[in-house]
C-alpha positions in Angstrom: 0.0 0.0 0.0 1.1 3.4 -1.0 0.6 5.8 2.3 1.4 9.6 2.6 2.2 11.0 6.2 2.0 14.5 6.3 3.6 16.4 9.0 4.7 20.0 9.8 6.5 18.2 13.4 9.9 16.3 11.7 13.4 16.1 12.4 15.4 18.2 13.4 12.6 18.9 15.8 12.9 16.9 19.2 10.1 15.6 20.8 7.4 12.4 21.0 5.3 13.6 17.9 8.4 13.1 16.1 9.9 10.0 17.6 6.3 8.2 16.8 5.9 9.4 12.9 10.0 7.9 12.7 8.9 4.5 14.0 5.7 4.5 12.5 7.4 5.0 9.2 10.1 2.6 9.9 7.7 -0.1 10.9 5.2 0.5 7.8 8.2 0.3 5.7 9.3 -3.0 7.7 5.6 -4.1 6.4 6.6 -3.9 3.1 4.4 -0.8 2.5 5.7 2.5 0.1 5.2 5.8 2.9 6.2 9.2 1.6 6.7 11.4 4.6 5.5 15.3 3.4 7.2 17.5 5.7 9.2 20.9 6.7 12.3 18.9 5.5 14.0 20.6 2.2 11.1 23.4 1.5 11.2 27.4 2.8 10.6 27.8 5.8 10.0 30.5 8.6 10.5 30.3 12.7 7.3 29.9 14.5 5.9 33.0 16.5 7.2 32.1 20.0 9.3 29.4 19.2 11.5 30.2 16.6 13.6 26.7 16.6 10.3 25.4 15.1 10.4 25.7 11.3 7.1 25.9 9.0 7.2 25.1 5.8 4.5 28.0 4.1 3.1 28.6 0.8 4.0 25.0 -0.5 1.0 24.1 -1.8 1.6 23.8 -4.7 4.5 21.7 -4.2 3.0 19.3 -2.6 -0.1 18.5 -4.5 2.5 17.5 -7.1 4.2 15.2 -5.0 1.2 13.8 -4.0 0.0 13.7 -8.1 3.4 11.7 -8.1 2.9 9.3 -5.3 -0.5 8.4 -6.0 -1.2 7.5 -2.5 -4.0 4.8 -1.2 -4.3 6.0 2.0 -3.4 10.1 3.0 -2.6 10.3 7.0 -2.4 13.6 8.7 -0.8 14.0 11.6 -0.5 18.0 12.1 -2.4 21.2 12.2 0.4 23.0 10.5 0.7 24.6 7.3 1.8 20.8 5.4 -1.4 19.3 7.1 -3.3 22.4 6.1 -2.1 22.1 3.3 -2.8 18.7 2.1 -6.2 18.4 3.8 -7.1 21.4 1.0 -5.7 19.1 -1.5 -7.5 16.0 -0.1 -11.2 18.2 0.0 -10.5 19.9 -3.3 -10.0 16.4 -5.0 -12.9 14.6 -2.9 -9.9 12.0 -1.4 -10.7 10.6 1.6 -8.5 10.6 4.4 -7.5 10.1 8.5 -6.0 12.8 10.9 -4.3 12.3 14.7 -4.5 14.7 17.4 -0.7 14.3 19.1 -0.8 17.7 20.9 -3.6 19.6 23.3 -3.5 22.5 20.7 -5.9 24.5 22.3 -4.4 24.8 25.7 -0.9 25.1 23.9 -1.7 28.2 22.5 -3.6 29.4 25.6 -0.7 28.9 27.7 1.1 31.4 25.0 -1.3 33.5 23.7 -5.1 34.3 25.7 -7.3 33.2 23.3 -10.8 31.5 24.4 -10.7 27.8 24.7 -13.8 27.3 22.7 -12.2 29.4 19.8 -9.8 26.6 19.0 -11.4 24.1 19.7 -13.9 25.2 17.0 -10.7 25.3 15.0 -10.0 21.6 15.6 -13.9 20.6 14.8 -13.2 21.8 11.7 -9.6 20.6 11.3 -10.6 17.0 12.0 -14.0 16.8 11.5 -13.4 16.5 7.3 -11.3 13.5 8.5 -12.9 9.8 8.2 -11.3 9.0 11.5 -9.4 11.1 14.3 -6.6 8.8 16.1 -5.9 9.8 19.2 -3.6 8.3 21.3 -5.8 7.2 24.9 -9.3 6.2 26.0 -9.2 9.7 28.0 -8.2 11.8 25.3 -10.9 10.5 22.9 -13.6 10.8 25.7 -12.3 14.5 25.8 -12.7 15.1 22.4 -16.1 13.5 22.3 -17.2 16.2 25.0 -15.8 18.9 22.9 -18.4 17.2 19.9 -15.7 15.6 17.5 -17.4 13.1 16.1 -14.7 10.7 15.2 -11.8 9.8 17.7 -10.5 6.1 17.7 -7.8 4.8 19.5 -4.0 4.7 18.3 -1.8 3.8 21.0 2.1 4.1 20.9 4.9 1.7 21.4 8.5 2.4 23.1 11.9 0.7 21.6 12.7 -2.0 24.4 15.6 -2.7 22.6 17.3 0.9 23.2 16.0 1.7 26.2 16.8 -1.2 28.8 17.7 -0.9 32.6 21.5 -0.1 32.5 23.3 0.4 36.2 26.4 1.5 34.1 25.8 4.6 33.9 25.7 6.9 36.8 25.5 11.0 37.7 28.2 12.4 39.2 25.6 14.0 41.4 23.8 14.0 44.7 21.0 11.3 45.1 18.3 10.7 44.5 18.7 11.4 41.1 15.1 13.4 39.6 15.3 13.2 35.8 13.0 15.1 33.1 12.8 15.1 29.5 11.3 17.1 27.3 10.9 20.8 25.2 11.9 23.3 27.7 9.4 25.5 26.8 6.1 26.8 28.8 3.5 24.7 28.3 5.6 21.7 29.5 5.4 23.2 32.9 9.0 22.5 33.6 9.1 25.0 36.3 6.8 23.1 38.7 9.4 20.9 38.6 12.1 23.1 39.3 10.2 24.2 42.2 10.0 21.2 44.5 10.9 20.6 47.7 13.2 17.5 46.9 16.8 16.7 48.4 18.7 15.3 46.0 19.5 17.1 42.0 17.5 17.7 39.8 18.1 17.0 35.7 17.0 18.6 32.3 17.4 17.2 29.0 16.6 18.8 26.5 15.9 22.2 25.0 13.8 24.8 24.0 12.9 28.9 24.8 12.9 28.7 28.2 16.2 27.3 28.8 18.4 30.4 29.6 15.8 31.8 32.0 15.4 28.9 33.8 19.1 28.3 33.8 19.5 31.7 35.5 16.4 31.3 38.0 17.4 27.9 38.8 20.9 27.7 39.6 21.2 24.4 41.0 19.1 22.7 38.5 21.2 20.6 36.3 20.3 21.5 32.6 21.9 19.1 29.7 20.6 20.0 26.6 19.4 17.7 23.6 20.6 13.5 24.5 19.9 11.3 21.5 19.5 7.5 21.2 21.7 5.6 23.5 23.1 8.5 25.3 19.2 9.3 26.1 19.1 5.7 27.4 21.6 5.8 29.2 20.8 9.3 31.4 16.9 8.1 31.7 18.2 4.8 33.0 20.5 6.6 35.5 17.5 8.2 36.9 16.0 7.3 40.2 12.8 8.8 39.2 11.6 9.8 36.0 9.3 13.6 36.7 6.8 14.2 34.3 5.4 17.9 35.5 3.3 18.4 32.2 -0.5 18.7 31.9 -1.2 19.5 28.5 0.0 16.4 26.9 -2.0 13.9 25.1 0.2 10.7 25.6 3.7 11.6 27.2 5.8 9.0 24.9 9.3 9.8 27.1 6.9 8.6 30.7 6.8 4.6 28.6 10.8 4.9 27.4 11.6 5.6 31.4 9.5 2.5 32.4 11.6 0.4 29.6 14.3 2.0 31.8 13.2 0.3 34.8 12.9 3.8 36.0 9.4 4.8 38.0 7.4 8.1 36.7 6.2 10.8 39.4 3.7 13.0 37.7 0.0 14.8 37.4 -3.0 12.6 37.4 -4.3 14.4 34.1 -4.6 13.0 30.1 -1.7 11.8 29.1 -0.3 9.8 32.7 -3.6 8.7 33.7 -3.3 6.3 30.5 0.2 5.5 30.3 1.4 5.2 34.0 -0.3 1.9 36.7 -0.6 4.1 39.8 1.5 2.2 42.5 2.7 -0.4 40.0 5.1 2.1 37.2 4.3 5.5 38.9 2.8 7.7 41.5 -0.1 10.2 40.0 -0.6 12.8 42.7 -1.6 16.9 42.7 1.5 16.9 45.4 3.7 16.1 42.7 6.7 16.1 45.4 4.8 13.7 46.8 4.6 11.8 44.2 8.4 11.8 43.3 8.9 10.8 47.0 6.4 8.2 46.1 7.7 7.0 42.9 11.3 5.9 45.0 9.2 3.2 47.0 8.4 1.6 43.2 10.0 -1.6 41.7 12.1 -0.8 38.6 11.5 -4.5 37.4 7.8 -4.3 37.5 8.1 -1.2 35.3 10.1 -2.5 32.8 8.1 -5.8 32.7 5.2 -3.4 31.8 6.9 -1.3 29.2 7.9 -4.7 27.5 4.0 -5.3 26.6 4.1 -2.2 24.4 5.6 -2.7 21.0 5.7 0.0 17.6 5.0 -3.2 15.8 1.4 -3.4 17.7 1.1 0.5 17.3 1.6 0.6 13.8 -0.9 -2.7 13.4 -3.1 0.0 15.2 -2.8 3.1 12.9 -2.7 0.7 9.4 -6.2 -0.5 10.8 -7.1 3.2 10.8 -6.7 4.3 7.9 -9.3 4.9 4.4 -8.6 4.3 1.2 -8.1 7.6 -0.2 -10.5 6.9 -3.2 -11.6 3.7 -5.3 -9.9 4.8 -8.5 -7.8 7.6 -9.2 -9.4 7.7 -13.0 -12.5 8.1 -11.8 -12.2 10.6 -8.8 -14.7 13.9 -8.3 -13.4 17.4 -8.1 -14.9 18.9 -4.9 -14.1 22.8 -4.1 
């Protein structure tokens, strides 16, 4: 089957919308299927208002619908709001093609956390984003029941998968640091709410990886905060696995992909009983969910790291991608025979 996967969030970009597309793609390919990835990667691009190390590929349009003339796709997949998805749902509805969407990021509450603009204003935005779609993957059971309050009509389940291969329990590696070791990954950037981490009570040191706006205020603000900037692969492994406990302090995520590659770490997750944990971590089993989140970091050290890891083993990319191929629509019967629609 010929797939397209459009997406304005690709490498070099950081981050678990990313990471899930890669594997995706690798494991659709691994299938035997033919995926072209439409993305940011060689087309103009400008920074993002706000977060400028975010490039988006504008006025391509054109560009694209002739790749996509090219490719011939079965099935059309897209997994962004950005100006590529924008861009090739116009081509889908101008052509009558069929086709599915995902909601990987809280959008609306994104942008309020940036910008004050009513809730209900983007949300009506995302109706109409996703509404043209046949179906609307979303990544948990609470996400969708969200969306179904907010009168989307079409979520289904697409869950996600962590490499246990690359992330494994690994006592080799070690911080040259004060115990316990506290450990967070992620964009530093506002609406991953960072900061309430940084403001615990906690003995021990606290440890960033990763990067984003907010980095050289937070380095200045939080002096004793150990900041590290971007890991990748089996360095990543390796400083997650060193990690006594693994702090997710976001509430605006839909999933939280980095909370599963900790528990393939053997390493226990302290975090916000919101969307995104409340689906991915077993309270008391791989995690402590708790509005004290010091608590639950104090919490999280009482764990076993071998009952987490036996967890994260259950969840594969190869069942993930089983998941999002049963998802998706054949973009039309025939490509002779397809309507124009405006």
């Amino acid at each position: 089957m010929r797939i397209v996967i459009a997406t304005d969030a690709w490498s070099p970009q950081v981050n678990g919308v990313v990471r899930t597309l890669t594997e995706t793609r690798n494991q659709l390919q691994a299938m035997g299927h033919d995926v072209l990835m439409v993305t940011p990667e060689g087309r103009k691009t400008i920074p993002c208002p706000t977060y400028p190390e975010i490039r988006l590929a504008v006025w391509q349009g054109r560009s694209i619908a002739r790749e996509l003339d090219d490719f011939r796709p079965d099935s059309i997949h897209i997994a962004t709001e950005g100006p590529v998805g924008l861009a090739v749902r116009r081509y889908c509805r101008k052509r009558g093609l069929a086709f599915t969407t995902a909601y990987h990021t809280q959008f609306p509450e994104y942008l309020r956390a940036r910008i004050p603009i009513p809730l209900s204003w983007t949300y009506a935005a995302v109706r109409w984003f996703h509404g043209a779609a046949v179906r609307n993957m979303v990544p948990t059971p609470d996400m969708q029941k969200r969306l179904l309050e907010r009168k989307l009509r079409n979520p289904v389940i697409w869950t996600r998968g962590v490499d246990t291969g690359l992330f494994v329990p690994d006592p080799r590696y070690s911080y040259d640091l004060p115990g316990p070791i506290w450990v967070c990954v992620g964009r530093v950037a506002v609406e991953k709410n960072i900061e309430r981490f940084l403001e615990l009570p906690l003995e021990g040191s606290k440890v960033i990886i990763g990067d984003g706006p907010d980095r050289e205020r937070l380095v200045r603000e939080y002096p004793n905060s150990h900041f590290l900037g971007y890991k990748f692969g089996a360095e990543l492994a390796a400083h997650v696995a060193g990690a006594d406990v693994f702090v997710f302090p976001s509430v605006t995520d839909t999933y939280g992909l980095v909370m599963l590659e900790a528990m393939a770490c053997g390493v226990p997750v302290a975090a916000f009983p919101v969307t995104g944990p409340i689906d991915v971590v077993d309270h008391g089993v791989t995690g402590i969910l708790d509005q004290d989140l010091a608590k639950a970091c104090r919490g999280a050290l009482e764990l076993n790291r071998e009952e987490c890891r036996r967890v994260a083993e259950g969840r594969s990319w190869a069942h993930s991608t089983a998941q999002f191929v049963s998802h998706l629509t054949p973009a039309r019967g025939s490509w002779a025979t397809s309507a124009t629609r405006a």
